[in-house]
Residue frames as a rotation matrix with the C-alpha (Angstrom) as fourth column:
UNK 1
-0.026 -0.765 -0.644 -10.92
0.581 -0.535 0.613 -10.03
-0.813 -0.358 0.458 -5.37
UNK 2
0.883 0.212 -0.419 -10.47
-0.009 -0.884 -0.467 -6.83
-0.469 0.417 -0.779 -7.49
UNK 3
0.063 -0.789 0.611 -8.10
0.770 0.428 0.473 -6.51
-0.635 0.441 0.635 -9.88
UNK 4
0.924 0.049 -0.379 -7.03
0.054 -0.999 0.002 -3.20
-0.379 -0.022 -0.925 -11.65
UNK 5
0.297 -0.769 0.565 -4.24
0.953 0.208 -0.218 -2.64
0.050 0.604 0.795 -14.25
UNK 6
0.871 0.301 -0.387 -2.45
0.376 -0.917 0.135 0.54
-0.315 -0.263 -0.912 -13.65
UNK 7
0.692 -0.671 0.264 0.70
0.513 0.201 -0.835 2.66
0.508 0.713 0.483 -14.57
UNK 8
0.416 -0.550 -0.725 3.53
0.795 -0.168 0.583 3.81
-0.442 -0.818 0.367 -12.51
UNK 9
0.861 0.432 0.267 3.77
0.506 -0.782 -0.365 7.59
0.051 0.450 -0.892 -12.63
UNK 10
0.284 -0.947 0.148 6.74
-0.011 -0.157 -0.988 9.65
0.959 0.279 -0.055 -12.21
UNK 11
-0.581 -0.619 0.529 8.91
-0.699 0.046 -0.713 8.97
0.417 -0.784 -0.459 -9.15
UNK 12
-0.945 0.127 -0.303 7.45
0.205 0.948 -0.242 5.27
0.257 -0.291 -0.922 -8.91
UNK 13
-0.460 0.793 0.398 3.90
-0.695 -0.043 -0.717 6.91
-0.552 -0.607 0.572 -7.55
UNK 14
-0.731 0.635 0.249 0.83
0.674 0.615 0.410 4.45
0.107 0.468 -0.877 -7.97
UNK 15
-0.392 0.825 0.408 -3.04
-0.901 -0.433 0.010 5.49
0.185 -0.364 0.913 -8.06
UNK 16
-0.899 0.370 0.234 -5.25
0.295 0.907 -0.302 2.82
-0.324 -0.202 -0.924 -6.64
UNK 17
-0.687 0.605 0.403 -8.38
0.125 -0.448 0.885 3.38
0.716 0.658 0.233 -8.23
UNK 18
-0.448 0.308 0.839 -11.00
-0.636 -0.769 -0.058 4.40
0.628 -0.560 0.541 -6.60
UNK 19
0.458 0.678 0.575 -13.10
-0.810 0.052 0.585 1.64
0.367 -0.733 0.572 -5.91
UNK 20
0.006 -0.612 -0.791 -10.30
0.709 0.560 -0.428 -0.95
0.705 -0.559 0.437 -4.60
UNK 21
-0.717 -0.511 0.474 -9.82
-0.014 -0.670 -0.742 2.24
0.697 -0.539 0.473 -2.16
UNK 22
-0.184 0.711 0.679 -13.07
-0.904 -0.394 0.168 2.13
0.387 -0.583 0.714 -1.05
UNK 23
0.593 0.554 -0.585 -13.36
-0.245 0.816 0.524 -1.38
0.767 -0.168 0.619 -0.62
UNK 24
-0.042 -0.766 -0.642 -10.27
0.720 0.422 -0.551 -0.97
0.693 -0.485 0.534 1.80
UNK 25
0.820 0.474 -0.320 -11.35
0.572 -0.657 0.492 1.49
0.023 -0.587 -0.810 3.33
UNK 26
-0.152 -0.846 -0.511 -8.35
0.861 -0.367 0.351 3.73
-0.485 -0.387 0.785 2.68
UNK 27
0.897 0.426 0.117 -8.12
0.442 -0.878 -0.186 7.36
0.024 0.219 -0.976 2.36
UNK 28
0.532 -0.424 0.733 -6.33
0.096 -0.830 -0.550 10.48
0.842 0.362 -0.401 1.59
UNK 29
0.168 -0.910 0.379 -2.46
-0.841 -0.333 -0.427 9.71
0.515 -0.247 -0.821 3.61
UNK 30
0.734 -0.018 0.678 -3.14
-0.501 0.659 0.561 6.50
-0.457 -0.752 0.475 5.19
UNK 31
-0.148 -0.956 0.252 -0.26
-0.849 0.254 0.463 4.10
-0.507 -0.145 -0.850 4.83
UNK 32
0.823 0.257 -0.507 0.85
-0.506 0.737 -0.447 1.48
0.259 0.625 0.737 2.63
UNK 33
0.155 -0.824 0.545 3.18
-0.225 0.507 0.832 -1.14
-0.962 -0.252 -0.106 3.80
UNK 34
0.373 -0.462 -0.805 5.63
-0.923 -0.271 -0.273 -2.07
-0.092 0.844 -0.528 0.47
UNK 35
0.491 -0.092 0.866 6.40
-0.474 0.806 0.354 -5.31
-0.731 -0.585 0.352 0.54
UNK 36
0.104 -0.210 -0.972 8.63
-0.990 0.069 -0.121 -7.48
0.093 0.975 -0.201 -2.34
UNK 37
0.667 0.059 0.743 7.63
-0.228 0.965 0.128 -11.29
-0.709 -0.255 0.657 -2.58
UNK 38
-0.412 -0.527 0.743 8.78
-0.080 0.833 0.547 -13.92
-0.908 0.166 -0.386 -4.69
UNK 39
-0.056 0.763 0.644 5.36
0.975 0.182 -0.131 -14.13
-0.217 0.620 -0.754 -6.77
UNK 40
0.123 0.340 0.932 5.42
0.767 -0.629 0.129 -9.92
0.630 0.699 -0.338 -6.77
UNK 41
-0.830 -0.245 0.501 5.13
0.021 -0.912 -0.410 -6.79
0.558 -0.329 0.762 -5.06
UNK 42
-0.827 -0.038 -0.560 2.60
0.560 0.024 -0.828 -6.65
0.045 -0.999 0.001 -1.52
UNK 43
-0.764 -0.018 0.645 0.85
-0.349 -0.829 -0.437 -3.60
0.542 -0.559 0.627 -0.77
UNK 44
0.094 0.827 -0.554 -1.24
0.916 0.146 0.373 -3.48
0.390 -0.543 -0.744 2.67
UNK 45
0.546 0.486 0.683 -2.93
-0.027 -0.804 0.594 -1.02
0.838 -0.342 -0.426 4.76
UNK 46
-0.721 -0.553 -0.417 -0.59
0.503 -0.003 -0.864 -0.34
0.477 -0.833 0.281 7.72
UNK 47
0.737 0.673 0.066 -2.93
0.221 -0.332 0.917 0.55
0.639 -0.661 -0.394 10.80
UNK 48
-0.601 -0.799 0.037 -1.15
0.326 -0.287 -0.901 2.83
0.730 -0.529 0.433 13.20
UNK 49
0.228 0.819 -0.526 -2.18
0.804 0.147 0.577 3.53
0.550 -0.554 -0.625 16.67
UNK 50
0.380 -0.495 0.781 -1.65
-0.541 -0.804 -0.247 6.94
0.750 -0.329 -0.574 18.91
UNK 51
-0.206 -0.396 -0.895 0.95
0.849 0.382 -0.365 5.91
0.487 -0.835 0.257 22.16
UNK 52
0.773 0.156 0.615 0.17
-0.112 -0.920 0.375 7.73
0.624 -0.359 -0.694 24.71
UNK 53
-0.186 -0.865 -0.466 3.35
0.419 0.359 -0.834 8.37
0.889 -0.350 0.295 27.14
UNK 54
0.829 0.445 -0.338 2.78
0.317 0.123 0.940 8.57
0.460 -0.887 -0.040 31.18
UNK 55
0.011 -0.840 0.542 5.35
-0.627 -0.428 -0.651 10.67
0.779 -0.332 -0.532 33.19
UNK 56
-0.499 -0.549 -0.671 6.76
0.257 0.645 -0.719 8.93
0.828 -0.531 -0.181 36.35
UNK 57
-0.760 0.639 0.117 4.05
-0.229 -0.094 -0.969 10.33
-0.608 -0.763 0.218 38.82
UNK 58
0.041 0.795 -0.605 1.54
-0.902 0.290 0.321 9.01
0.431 0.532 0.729 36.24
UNK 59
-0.033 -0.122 -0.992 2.94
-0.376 0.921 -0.101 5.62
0.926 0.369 -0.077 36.25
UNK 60
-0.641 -0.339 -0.688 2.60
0.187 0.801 -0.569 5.80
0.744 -0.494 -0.450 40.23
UNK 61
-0.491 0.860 0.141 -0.70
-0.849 -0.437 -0.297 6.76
-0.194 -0.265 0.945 40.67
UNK 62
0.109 0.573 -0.812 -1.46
-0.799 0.537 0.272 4.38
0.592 0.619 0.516 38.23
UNK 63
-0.698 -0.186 -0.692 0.63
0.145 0.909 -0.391 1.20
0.702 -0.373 -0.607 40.32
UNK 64
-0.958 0.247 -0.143 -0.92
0.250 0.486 -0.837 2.29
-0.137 -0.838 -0.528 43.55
UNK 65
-0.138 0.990 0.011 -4.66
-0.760 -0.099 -0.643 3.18
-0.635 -0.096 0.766 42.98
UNK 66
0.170 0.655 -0.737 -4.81
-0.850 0.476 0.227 -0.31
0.499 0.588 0.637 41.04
UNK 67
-0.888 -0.149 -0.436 -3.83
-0.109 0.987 -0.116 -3.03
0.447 -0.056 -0.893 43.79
UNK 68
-0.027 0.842 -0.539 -6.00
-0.202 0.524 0.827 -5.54
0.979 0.132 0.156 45.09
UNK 69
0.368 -0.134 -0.920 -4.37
0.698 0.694 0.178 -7.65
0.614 -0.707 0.349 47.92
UNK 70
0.667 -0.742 -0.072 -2.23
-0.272 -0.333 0.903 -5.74
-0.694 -0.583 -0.424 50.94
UNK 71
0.252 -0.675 0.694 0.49
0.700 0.622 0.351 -8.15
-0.669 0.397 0.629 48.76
UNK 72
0.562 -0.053 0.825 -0.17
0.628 -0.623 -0.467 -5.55
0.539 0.781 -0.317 45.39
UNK 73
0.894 0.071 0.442 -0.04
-0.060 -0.959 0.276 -2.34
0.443 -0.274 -0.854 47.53
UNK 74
0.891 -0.224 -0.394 3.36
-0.034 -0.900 0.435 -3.46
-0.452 -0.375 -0.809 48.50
UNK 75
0.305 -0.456 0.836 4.40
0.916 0.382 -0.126 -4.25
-0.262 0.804 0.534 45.52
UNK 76
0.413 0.207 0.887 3.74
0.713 -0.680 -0.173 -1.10
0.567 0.704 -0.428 44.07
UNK 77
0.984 -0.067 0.163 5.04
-0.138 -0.870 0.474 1.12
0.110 -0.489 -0.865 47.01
UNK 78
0.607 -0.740 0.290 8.30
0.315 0.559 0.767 -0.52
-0.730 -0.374 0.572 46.26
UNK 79
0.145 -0.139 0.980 7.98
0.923 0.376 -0.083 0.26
-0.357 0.916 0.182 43.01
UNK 80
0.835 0.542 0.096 7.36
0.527 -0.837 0.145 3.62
0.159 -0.070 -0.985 43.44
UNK 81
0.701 -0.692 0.173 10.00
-0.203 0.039 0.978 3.78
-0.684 -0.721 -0.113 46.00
UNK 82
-0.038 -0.842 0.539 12.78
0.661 0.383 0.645 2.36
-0.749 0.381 0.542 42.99
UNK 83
0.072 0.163 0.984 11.37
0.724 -0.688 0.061 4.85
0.686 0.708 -0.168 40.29
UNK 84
-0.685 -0.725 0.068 12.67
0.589 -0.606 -0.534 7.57
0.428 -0.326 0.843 43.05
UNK 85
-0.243 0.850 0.468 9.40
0.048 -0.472 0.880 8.60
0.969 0.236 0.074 44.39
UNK 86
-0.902 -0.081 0.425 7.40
-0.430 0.063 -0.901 9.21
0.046 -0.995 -0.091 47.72
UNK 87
-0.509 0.843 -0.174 4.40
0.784 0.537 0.312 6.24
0.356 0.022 -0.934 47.81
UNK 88
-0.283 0.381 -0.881 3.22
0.829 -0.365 -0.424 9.07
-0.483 -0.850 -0.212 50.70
UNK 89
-0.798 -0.047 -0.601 3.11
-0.187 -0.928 0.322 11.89
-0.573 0.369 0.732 48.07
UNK 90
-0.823 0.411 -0.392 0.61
-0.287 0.294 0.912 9.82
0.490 0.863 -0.125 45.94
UNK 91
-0.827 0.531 -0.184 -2.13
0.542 0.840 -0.010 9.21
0.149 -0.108 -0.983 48.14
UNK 92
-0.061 0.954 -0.293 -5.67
0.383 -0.249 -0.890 9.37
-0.922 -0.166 -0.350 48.00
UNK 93
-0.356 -0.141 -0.924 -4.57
-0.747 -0.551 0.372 10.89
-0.561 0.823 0.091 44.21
UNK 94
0.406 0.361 0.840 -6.64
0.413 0.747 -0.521 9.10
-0.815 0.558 0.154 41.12
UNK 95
-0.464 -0.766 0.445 -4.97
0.572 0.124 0.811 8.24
-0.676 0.630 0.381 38.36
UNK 96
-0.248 0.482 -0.840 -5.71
-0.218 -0.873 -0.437 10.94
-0.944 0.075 0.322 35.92
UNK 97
0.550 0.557 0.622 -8.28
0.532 0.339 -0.775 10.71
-0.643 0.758 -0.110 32.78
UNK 98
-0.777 -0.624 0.088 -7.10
0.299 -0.242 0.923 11.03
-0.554 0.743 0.375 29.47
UNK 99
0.039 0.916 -0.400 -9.48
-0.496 -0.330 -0.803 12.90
-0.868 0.229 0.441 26.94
């Protein structure tokens, strides 16, 4: 492990030096989780992912162009059917690609 004495600048900022950065692979805005133990002070790399959000004719394209059984397919046209939809509007329609 790496080790690095540093000084806290104004308004609390740290610098990690460079090459503890590189060995974490962190760059210019990624996140630092803050963390206050017992034994000291934490820091980790916080990994964030994008969410992607699905509108309500997404999400029933998606139910019915993925069953298996007869059983699935009427699951999902139920489901449809409770999320205020027409199952009958959605067919033959593939679920659409994200870029």
């Amino acid at each position: 492990m790496e080790s690095a004495t540093i000084k806290i600048g104004k308004r609390g900022t740290l610098v990690i030096p460079s090459q503890i950065r590189q060995s974490y692979g962190l760059e210019d805005g990624d996140l630092i989780s803050v963390e206050g133990r017992q034994e000291g002070i934490l820091l980790r790399p916080v990994v964030t992912l994008p969410v992607e959000k699905y509108s309500l004719e997404d999400k029933a394209r998606f139910l019915l162009a993925n069953t298996v059984t007869e059983d699935d397919h009427a699951w999902a046209i139920a489901e449809v059917r409770r999320m205020g939809l027409d199952p009958e509007a959605f067919a033959d329609q593939p679920f659409p690609t994200r870029p």
